[in-house]
N, C-alpha and C positions, 0 to 999 in steps of 0.2 A: 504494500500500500504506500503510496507518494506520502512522506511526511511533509507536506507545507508548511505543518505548524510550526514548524521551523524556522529561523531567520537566514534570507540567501546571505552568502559569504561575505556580497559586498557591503551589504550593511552590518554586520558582526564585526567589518572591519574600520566604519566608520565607528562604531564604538567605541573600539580601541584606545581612539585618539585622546591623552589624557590632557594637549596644551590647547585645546577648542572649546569655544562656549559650551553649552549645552544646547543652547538655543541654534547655535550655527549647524552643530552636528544633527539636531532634530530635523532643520533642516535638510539637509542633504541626504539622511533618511527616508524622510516623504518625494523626494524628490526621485532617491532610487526607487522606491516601492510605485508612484503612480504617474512619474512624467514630470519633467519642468515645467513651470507657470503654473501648476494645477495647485490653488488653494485646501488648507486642510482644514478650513471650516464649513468645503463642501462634501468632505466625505463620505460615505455614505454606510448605513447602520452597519454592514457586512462588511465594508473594510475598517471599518473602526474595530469592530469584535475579532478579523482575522489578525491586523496588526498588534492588538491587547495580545493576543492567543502567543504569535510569536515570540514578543517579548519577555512574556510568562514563562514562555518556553527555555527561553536563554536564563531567565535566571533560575532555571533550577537548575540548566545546565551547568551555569555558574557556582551552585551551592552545592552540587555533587563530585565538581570536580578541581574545586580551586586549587589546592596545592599543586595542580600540573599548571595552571598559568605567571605569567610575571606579576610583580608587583602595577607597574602601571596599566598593563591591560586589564587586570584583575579589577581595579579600583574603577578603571573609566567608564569600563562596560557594565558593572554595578550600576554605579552614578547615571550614566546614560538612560539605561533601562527603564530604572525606576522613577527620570524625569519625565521621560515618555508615554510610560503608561498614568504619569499622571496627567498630562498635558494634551494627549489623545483623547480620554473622555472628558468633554468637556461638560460636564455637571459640578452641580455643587456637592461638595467632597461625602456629606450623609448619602447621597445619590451612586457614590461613584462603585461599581463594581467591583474596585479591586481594594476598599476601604479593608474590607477583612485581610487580604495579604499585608499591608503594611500594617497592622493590628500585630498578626503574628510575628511579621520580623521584628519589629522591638519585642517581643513578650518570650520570641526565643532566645534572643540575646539576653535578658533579662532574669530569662531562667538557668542559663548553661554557665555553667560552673571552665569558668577558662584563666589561666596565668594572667594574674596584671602584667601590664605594660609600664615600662619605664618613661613617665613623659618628661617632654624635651623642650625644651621653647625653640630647639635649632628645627628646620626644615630636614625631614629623612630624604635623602635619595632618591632611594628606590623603597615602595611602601611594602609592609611584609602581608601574609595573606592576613593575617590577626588583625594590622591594622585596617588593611582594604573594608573588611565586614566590618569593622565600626566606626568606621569613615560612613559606610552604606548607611547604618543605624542610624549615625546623626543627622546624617543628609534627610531620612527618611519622617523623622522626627518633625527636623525645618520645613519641611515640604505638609506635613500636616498641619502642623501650623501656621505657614504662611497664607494669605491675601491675593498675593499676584506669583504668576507663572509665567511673567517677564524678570521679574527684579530676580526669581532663582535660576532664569537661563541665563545668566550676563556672566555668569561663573565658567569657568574651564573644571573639571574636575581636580586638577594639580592645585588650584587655588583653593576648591574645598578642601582638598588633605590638609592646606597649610593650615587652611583656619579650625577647623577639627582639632589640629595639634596643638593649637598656642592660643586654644579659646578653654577655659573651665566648662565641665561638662554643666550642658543643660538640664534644669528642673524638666521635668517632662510626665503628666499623668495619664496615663492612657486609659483610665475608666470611662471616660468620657467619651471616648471613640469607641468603645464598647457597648457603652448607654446607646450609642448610633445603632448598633448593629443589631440588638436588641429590637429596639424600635421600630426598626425595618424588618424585623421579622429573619434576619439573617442567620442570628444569634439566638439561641433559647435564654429567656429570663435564669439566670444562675438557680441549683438547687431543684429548676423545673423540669416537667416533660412534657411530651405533648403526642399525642396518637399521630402517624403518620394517614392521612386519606389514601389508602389503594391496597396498603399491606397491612396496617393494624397493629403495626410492633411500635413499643415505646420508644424514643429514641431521647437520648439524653444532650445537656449541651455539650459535654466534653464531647459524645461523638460528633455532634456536627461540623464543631469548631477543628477539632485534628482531622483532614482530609489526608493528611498525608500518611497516617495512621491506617487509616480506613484503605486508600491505595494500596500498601501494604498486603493488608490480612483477605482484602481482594485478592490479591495477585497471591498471596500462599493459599488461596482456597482455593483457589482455579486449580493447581495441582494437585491436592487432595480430594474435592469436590466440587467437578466444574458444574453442574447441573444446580448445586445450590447456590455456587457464587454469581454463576449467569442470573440464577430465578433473583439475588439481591442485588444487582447491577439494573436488570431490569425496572424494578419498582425504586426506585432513587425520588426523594422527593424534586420538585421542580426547584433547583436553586443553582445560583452560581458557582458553589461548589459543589455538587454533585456533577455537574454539567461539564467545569474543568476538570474531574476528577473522570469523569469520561470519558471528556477527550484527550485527554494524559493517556489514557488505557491503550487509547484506539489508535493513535497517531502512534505511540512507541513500539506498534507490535504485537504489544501481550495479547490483541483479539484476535489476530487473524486467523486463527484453528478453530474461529467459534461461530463462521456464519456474519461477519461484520454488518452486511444490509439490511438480513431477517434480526439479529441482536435491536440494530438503532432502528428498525419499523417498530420492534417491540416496545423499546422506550418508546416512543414518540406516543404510541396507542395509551401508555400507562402515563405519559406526561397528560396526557389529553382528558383523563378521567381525573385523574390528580384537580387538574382545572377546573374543570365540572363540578368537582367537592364543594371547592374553594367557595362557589358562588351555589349552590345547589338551592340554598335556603332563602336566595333572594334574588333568584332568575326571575323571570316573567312566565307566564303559564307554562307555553312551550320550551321553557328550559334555553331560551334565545336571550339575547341583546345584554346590553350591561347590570352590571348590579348597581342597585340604588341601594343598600343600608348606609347606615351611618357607622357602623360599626367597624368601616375599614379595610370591608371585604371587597369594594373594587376595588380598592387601589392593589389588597395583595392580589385578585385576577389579573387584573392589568399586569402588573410586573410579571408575574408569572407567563400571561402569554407574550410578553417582549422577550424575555430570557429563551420560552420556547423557537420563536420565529427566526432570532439571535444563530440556537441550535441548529435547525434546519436550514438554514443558507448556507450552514457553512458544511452539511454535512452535503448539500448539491454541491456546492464549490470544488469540493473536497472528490467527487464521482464517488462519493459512499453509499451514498442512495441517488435516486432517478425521479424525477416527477412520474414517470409509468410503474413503477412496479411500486411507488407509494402515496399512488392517484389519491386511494378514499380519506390516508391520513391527511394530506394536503387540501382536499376539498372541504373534509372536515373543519379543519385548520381559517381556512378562508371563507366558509358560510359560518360557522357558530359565532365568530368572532370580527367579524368584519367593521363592528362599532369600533373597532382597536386602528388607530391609524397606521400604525405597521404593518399591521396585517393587510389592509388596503395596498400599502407600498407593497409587500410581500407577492399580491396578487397581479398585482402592473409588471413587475417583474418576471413574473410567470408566462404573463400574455405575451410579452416581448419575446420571447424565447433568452432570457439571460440565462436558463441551464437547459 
């Protein structure tokens, strides 16, 4: 299977670069990924989510493998990354999709038991990997708390290391950004549970919140019991992480012995009902059009079906699936929910022949 989720060479190489803005580099990033002149505030849903997907991608390629890179490549393409995928979605940060990943990267650093560092007021050289990842941290930090996603491109990543080095560490509480995630339904209230709609098992927040945990004991079940780790891959609730944690699965390999286009028609069928839940109690007779309660229930349909729609473009993109062989889910997709303005774009799409 073509892993696209991947970042082509030549932008992994603009990354690199640790004496360029951020801003400059972002630049010539979009510029390799869609064409010169072409603005990236007209991008469109699918390439915002395929570009998010890449970058995602690279940095765990990043966290998996750093002691095999340098010190300046190490740090820029960190830095790079994670200004990218902030500055590609352009929401307000409660909004932003990838709030829970920089959640966790401060809250891993935060927990991992590592050697102090000797600080220095001098400028290091060459950065070690130890300090690269807490250069990352703080940058990550700054970037939650900042305002503008101009005043944090005007930096070169070499200029963040310095100031990282010869700056006293910041206060920083991150309940707060939690409270977010919470809120948004991302996160389970601590201490809580909550029945999932489609499979019925309790799930707790530590499982939610560790995907990378979950990835795991997925991937050790598939050899011990693929028939049950397939049937729990399947019924995934409809989230961003469940979603990335799929397509982690799918893009690396692990599925290709399991049927990839009957697997992701399955999901999509149990995404579908999942949605249906969501809203069951405050649809309109025939079970059509938006939810009206107050209670908060369109906004999580709504989300849910953007995150879906999100899904399925990229699994066409992707020739993972076909509009023929997953005619009824798509038609489904496109009549139930058509009050959904993406799904409208989704269906323009369609007409056009874009897959």
């Amino acid at each position: 299977m073509d892993a696209t989720a991947r970042l082509p060479p030549v932008i992994a190489n603009f990354l690199c670069n640790h004496e360029r803005s951020l801003s400059e580099t972002a630049q010539l990033c979009h510029e390799a990924r869609h064409g010169q002149g072409g603005s990236s505030e007209n991008q469109t849903l699918d390439n915002v989510f395929q570009d998010s997907l890449q970058l995602k991608s690279k940095l765990n390629e990043l966290e998996n493998s750093a002691g095999h890179l340098s010190g300046w490549a190490l740090l820029a393409s960190l830095i790079n990354c994670e200004y990218q995928l902030y500055t590609t979605n352009k929401v307000p940060l409660r909004y932003n999709p990838w709030l829970s990943h920089w959640v966790e990267v401060v809250q891993s650093w935060q927990s991992a038991s590592r050697p102090s560092e000797a600080r220095s007021k001098q400028s290091v050289p060459v950065p070690t990997v130890q300090s690269a990842l807490r250069t990352r941290v703080e940058f990550v930090k700054t970037l939650l708390l900042s305002d503008s996603a101009e005043a944090l491109g005007q930096d070169s990543p070499s200029q963040i290391f310095h100031n990282v080095g010869n700056s006293p560490k910041q206060n920083f509480n991150i309940d707060g950004y939690i409270r977010m995630l919470e809120e948004e339904g991302i996160y389970e209230p601590k201490n809580s549970t909550k029945t999932t709609p489609g499979n019925g098992e309790l799930e707790t927040a530590t499982a939610r919140q560790n995907k990378h945990a979950i990835g795991e004991d997925l991937q050790y079940e598939l050899k011990q019991n693929p028939t049950a780790a397939l049937d729990r891959l399947r019924t995934l609730p409809v989230n961003l992480q469940s979603l990335e944690l799929i397509n982690s699965l799918l893009f690396s390999g692990v599925l290709d012995n399991y049927d990839p286009p009957g697997l992701m028609q399955d999901c999509i069928q149990h995404a579908l009902r999942y949605i249906e839940h969501i809203g069951i109690d405050d649809a309109d007779a025939e079970g059509q059009g938006p939810v009206t309660s107050t209670n908060g229930r369109k906004e999580d349909q709504s989300r849910a079906i953007k995150l879906l729609i999100l899904f399925v473009r990229n699994l066409l993109t992707q020739n993972v699936i076909n509009p023929q062989t997953s005619y009824f889910e798509i038609q489904e997709i496109c009549v139930r929910f058509i009050w959904v303005k993406e799904v409208r774009e989704f269906r323009s799409d369609l007409e056009a022949g874009v897959w």
